[in-house]
Structures are given as structure tokens and as C-alpha cells.
N, C-alpha and C positions, 0 to 999 in steps of 0.2 A: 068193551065198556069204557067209555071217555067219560069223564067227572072234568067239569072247568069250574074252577074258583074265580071270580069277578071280580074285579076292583076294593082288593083287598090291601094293606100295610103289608109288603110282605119284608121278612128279617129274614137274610142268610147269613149269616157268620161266615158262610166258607167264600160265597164271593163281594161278601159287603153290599149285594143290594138290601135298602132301605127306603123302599118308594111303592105307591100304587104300581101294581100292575097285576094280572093274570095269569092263573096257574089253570095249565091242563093237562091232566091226568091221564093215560090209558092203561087201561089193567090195573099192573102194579107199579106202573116208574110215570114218573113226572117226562115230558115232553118235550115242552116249550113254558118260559116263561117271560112274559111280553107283555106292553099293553095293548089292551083293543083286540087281544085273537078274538077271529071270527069265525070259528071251527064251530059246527054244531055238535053238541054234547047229549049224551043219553042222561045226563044230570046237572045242575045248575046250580052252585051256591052263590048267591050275591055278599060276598065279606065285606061290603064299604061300611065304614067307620070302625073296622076291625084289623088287628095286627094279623095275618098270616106267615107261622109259624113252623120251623119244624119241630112235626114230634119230638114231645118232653122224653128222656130216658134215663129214668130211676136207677141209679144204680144201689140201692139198700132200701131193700122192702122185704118183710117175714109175709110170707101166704100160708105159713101154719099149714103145709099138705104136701106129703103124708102126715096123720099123725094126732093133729090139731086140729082138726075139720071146724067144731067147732065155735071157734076162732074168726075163720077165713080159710077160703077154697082157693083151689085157680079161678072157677067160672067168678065166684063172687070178689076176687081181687082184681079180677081182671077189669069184670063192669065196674069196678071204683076207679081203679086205672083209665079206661077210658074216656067216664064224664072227666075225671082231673085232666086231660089231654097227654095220659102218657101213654107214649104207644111202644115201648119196649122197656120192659124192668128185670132187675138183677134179684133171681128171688135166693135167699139168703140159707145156708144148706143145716140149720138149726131145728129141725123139722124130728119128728118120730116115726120110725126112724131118723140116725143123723145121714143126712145124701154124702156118704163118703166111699161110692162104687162106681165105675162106668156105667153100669146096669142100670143104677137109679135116677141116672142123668139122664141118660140117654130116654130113661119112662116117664121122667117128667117132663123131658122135652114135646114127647109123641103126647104126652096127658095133655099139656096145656096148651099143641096146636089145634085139640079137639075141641076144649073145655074154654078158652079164654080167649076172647075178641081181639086182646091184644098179644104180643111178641112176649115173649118170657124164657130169658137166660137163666138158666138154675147153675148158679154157682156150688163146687164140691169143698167141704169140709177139707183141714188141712189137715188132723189126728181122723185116726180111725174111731169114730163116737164121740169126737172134740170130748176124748179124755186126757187127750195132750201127752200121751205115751208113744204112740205109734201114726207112723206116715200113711196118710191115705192113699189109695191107687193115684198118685195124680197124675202120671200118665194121661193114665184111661181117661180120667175124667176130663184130661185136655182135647184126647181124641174125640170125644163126646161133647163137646161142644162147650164144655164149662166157662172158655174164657177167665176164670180168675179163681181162686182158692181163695178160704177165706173160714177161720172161726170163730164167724161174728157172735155174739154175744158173751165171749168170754175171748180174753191173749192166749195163746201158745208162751206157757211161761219157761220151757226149757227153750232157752236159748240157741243150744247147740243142734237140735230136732230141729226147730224155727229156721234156720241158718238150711241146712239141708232139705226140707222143703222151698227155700227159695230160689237153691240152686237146681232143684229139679224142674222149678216153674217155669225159669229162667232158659233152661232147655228146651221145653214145650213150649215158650213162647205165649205166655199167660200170665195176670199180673198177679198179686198179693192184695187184697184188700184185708186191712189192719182196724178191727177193734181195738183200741188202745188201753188196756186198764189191768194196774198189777192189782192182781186178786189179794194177794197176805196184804195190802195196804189200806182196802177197804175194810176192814173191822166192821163192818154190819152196818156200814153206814146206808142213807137214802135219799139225801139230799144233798145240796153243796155244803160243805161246811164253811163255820160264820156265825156272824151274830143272829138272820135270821132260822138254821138251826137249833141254836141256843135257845132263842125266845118260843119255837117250838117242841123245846124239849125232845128232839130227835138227835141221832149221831147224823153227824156231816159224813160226806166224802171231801179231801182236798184235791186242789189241780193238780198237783203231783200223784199221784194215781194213773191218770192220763199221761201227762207231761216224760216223766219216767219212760213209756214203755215208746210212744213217739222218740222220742231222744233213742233207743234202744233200735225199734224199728229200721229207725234211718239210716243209722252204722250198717246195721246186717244186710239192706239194702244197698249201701254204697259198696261193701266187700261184695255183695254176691252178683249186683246190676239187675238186678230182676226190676221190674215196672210197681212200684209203691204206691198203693192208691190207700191213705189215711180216712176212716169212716168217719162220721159224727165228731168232728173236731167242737172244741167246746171252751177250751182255755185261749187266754193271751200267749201264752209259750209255747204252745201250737201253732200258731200261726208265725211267731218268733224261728220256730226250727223251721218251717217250709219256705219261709225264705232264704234262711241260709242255705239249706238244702236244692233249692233253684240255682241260687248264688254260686254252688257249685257244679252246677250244671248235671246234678242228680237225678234220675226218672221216679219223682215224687210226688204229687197230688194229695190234694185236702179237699174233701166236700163237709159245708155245712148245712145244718136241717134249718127251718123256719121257726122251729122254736127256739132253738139256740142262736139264732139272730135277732131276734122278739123278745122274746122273755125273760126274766130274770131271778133272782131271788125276791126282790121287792116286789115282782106280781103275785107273790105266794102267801095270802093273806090267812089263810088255814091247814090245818095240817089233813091234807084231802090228796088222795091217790093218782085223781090225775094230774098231780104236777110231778108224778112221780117217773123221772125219763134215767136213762144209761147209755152218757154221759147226764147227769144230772144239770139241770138252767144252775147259771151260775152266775158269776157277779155282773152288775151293769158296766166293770169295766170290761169284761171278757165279752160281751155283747155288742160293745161297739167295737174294740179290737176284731173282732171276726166279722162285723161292716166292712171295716176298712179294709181286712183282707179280702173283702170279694170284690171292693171297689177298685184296689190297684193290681187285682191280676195273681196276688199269694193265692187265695183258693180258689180252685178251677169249680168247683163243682156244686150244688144246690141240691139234694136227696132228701129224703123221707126219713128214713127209719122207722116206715110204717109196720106198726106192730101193733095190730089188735090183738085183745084181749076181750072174754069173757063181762056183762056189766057186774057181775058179781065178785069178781079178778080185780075190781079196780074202783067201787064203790068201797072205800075200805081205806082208814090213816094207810100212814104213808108206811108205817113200820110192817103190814101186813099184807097190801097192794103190789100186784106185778109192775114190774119197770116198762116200762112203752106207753106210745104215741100214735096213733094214725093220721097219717100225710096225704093218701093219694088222692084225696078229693079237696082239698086244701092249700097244697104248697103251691099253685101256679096265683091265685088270688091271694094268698098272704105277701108273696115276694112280688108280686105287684102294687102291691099297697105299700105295703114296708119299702120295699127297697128301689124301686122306679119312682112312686108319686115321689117318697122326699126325696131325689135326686142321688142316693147310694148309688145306683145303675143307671145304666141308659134301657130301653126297651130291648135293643141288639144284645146287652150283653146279659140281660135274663135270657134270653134265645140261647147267646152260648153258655152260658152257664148248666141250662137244665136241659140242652140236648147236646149242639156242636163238642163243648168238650167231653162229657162222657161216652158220644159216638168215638171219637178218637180214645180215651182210654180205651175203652172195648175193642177197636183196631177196626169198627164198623163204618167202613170207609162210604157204604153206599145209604148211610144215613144222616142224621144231625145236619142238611142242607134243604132249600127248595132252591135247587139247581137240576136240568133236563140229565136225565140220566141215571138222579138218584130214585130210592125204595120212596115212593109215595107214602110217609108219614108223616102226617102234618097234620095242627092244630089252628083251629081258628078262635082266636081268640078278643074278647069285647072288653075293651080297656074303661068303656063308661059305665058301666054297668055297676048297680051300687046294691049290698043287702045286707044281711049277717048270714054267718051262718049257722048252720042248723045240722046239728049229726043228726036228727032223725029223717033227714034226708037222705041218709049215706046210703050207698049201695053197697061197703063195705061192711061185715057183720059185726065188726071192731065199733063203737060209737064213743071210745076212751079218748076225749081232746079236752085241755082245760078251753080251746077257743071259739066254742058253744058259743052262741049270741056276738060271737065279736066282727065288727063292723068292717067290710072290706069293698077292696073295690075292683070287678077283673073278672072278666066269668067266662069260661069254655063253651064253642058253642058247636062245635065239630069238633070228633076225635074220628083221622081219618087213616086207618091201618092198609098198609097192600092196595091203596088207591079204592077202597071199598067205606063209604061210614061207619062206624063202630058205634060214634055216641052222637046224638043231635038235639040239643034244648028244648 
């Protein structure tokens, strides 16, 4: 089966091309890419006036399965994943059951090559039931294909546990992906704290919360050298430690979400659920602080932290509403609007931001490129294209976004997994 892409923009991050030319596909790996091949194909896509991309790869997304069906599936995260153009996501082991076995890695692995059109790494819990008592197999769970531990939606607050999981990681050759947030410091809070908490009559959260356990993170990371991949960063002092922490030549990374590059406190005109996220939007100085670090290279990474919920979960003030956001059909058109049209990025370094470097965290050497050779994942993506968007469009069963109706510009028009189409306009 050969697939040729035409006369497309295409962006590689790993060999710096940035220019028209043509991709062609056989099977599963890219081939040749050139101008003008004249190979005849058993399929055609014409990409001109289109960036040709490699597949996006989420590294922090909840699929709620096992557990949560409800919510969100593989099959139905997956098809949200694919119109968004991500063709491999990091699904988060917070599920009910918590995925803290080889066994349930290894089942969700085999579930979602069945169930879901795109690639799907199930990352393993770092406590057994992210009770934060006890070490999970993580072994197994590295033999099984885990690629990284991780207790995302809450820290591993014993320190000394935390430390020894990441000298086990470190042995298997797997990173840590870090939710940042000391729990005794939240007090029931649910939004940033500030004056517009106050004027909402809700308890804040502060950046210290975050900031704290980052600062903490990074140490247990520099003693133990395990690979530190920091989730949903959110503060100015977050991006402050990962530079020094580069500066030291540390193996540490920071990805931020699109809402935490966007949004703020001042967009939060009512006290309504879904502005309700974990890392909570935070001040307009922390928002352009976390610009700047994608713009000079401090955070490597662009992620989701897509988390649907229920519309009854989150029609609901903020003090009664679940914490989360859904991303996957969103983040490639928000961060093209936001951060290419006004000049934060260039087109290339959205490319490495939301594939090339989370291919390399992951260690997924044969992806994040469209160079001959690599896993044919790739997105074709229309940079003219102008709408709003619309959750009642999602193919995601999640429709919790405060960015309903908002005006964007960047639309996916192929998501193309194993050299095969997944998603087509």
C-alpha cells in the first residue's frame, strides 16, 4: 500500500527540512521524501497550502478506561485524538482500577491496538492504588511497555518512597512524569488564589502548591538521574526551576497545556466549572512567563491534560465541579492561533514541541520526523482555515471546555497512523 502526500509545507525538526515537497509512504514507514516523486500511489493526498507534519504525541491525556467508561473510552479517545492529529498519546494510569500491574499494561496495551485508531502508551502508577504507601511493580510495568511512571492527578508525597521509585525507573530505563501539587497546602481550594477568588467568594490555590513540590521533584531527580518529565506546569517558578535545572545539565523537561498558555484569571468572569483545571489558570503574569518559556527552548513540551468528565460533573460552581479540561481535538488549533499567528513560535517549533520532543522523551526514536525511514505518523495540517469551535462537534465524550465558541485558526485535515488514514475532513 503506498500513500503520497503532494506538495505539501512539510516541518521536520529532526532534519530541519522546512519547504514544499513530497512524502511517500509504503505500509508503515515513510520512504522517500522529495520534490516531484513520480511514483504511482494506490492513494493521493494533494497537501498544498498545508503544513505536513509529524504526528502530534500527547504525552498527558486521561481515557477514563478501565473504570470510567463513561467519561471516555479508548475507541472514543482515540477518534478525538485522531481528528486533533495525535497519532500516539501517553494515557495516564488514574483509571479504576489504578494501572499499577504489568498485567494491566500489558491489557491495555493489546485493548487499545484493537479499540483505538491511534497508538496509545498506558503509563503505570507509581504507589500501588496511587495511595502513596506502597511501590508498584515497576519493573514489570517497564517490561510491559510503560515507558514512564507517573501519579498523575495527585504527588507521591512521601519523599523517601518517591526517591526509590525513581531509582527503580532509572534502572529500567523509564522516565517519571511529575504532577506537581502538595496536597496538606491546598485547603479545599479551586481556583488560583487572588483577588479574583476573593471577588468570587471561593478559596484560592497558591503557586506554591505547585512550585514546592517542582523544587522538590528536581533535587530527587538530580540525586537519583532518572529522566524528569514535569506535567501541566502552570507557575512563573516553574519555569524559573527548569531552567536552572537545564543550566545544570539535568534530565528535566516541562510541558504546558493550552489553557495555561491562554487563559487566565481575568477570563474567569463567573464562578462556572469549567474553568475549573489542576493546575488551576493562573495569573496573566504566569501566562506569559510560560510563553516565553516555550518560546526560548525552557519548556520542551505542549500536552492536553485531557480529562473528560461527565456534563453533569462539571455544569456545577466551581466548589462542587471536577477538576479537568479536554484538549484532544483543540490543542493543535489553539497553539496555532495563540502561539504561531502572534509570533511566540515559529510553525517548526509547534512541530517540535507537540511531537519531535516528546518522541524523544519517550526514547521513540522511529517517530516525531517525516524523514525516510521513520513510523509514518503524520498530520496534515491547514493553517488558513478559520472557525470557532464547537464541543458539540467532539468525538470525545468529555464536552467540559470553557473554549466553546472561541475563534481560532488551524484545522487538521489528515491524521495518518502506520501509513494508513485514521482521520479525514
Amino acid at each position: 500500500m503506498k500513500l503520497l502526500i503532494r506538495n505539501g509545507h512539510v516541518l521536520d525538526p529532526f532534519t530541519g527540512l522546512d519547504g514544499i515537497s513530497d512524502v511517500l509512504v509504503e505500509d508503515s514507514r515513510i520512504v522517500k521524501v522529495a520534490e516531484g516523486i513520480q511514483e504511482t500511489a494506490d492513494q493521493t493526498i494533494d497537501a498544498s497550502g498545508s503544513y505536513v507534519m509529524p504526528g502530534f504525541i500527547d504525552l498527558h491525556v486521561h481515557l477514563r478506561d478501565p473504570g470510567l467508561t463513561h467519561k471516555e473510552t479508548l475507541e472514543t479517545g482515540g477518534r478525538a485524538a485522531a481528528r486533533g492529529g495525535v497519532t500516539t498519546m501517553c494515557a495516564m494510569p488514574n483509571t479504576k482500577p489504578v494501572t499499577d500491574m504489568k498485567e494491566m499494561v500489558a491489557d491495555l496495551h493489546r485493548r487499545a491496538a484493537e479499540e483505538s485508531p491511534v497508538h496509545v502508551i498506558q503509563l503505570g502508577a507509581v504507589t500501588k492504588g496511587e495511595m502513596g504507601e506502597e511501590l508498584s511493580d515497576i519493573k514489570g510495568m517497564a517490561e510491559a511497555g510503560c515507558h514512564a511512571i507517573s501519579e498523575d492527578g495527585k504527588s507521591v508525597m512521601d519523599a523517601s518512597l518517591y526517591r526509590k521509585a525513581m531509582r527503580i525507573a532509572k534502572e529500567n530505563g523509564i522516565s517519571v512524569f511529575a504532577h506537581c501539587e502538595d496536597i496538606n497546602m491546598v485547603e479545599g481550594g479551586v481556583m488560583n488564589a487572588g483577588a479574583k477568588a476573593e471577588e468570587l467568594g471561593v478559596k484560592g490555590i497558591s503557586n506554591a502548591v505547585e512550585d514546592v513540590i517542582v523544587a522538590r521533584d528536581i533535587l530527587l531527580a538530580k540525586e537519583t538521574g532518572v529522566r524528569l518529565h514535569l506535567c501541566h506546569c502552570s507557575t512563573a517558578d516553574s519555569v524559573k526551576m527548569i531552567a536552572a535545572a537545564k543550566k545544570e545539565g539535568l534530565p528535566v523537561t516541562g510541558e504546558v497545556c493550552p489553557h495555561h498558555f491562554i487563559l487566565s484569571t481575568d477570563d474567569i468572569k463567573e464562578n462556572n466549572g469549567q474553568y475549573k483545571m489542576n493546575p488551576p489558570l493562573r495569573s496573566p503574569e504566569d501566562v506569559e512567563a510560560l510563553r516565553e518559556g516555550l518560546k526560548n527552548g525552557i519548556m520542551d513540551v505542549i500536552s492536553t491534560d485531557h480529562a473528560p468528565h461527565a456534563e453533569e460533573e462539571k455544569n456545577l460552581p466551581m466548589e462542587k465541579a471536577f477538576f479537568g479540561i479536554v484538549g484532544l481535538e483543540t490543542s493543535a488549533c489553539l497553539t496555532y492561533t495563540e502561539l504561531v499567528e502572534k509570533g511566540v513560535l515559529t510553525p517548526m517549533q509547534m512541530a517540535e514541541k507537540m511531537s519531535y520532543n516528546p518522541a524523544q522523551i519517550l526514547g521513540l526514536l522511529d517517530k516525531g520526523s517525516i524523514s525516510a525511514g521513520k513510523t509514518a505518523d503524520i498530520v496534515v495540517f491547514d493553517p488558513a482555515a478559520e472557525y470557532r469551535i464547537d464541543k458539540n462537534t467532539f468525538l470525545s465524550k468529555g464536552k467540559n471546555t470553557p473554549f466553546d465558541g472561541y475563534p481560532v485558526k488551524g484545522e487538521v485535515l489528515y491524521t495518518i497512523v502506520d501509513g494508513a488514514i485514521v482521520y479525514a475532513k
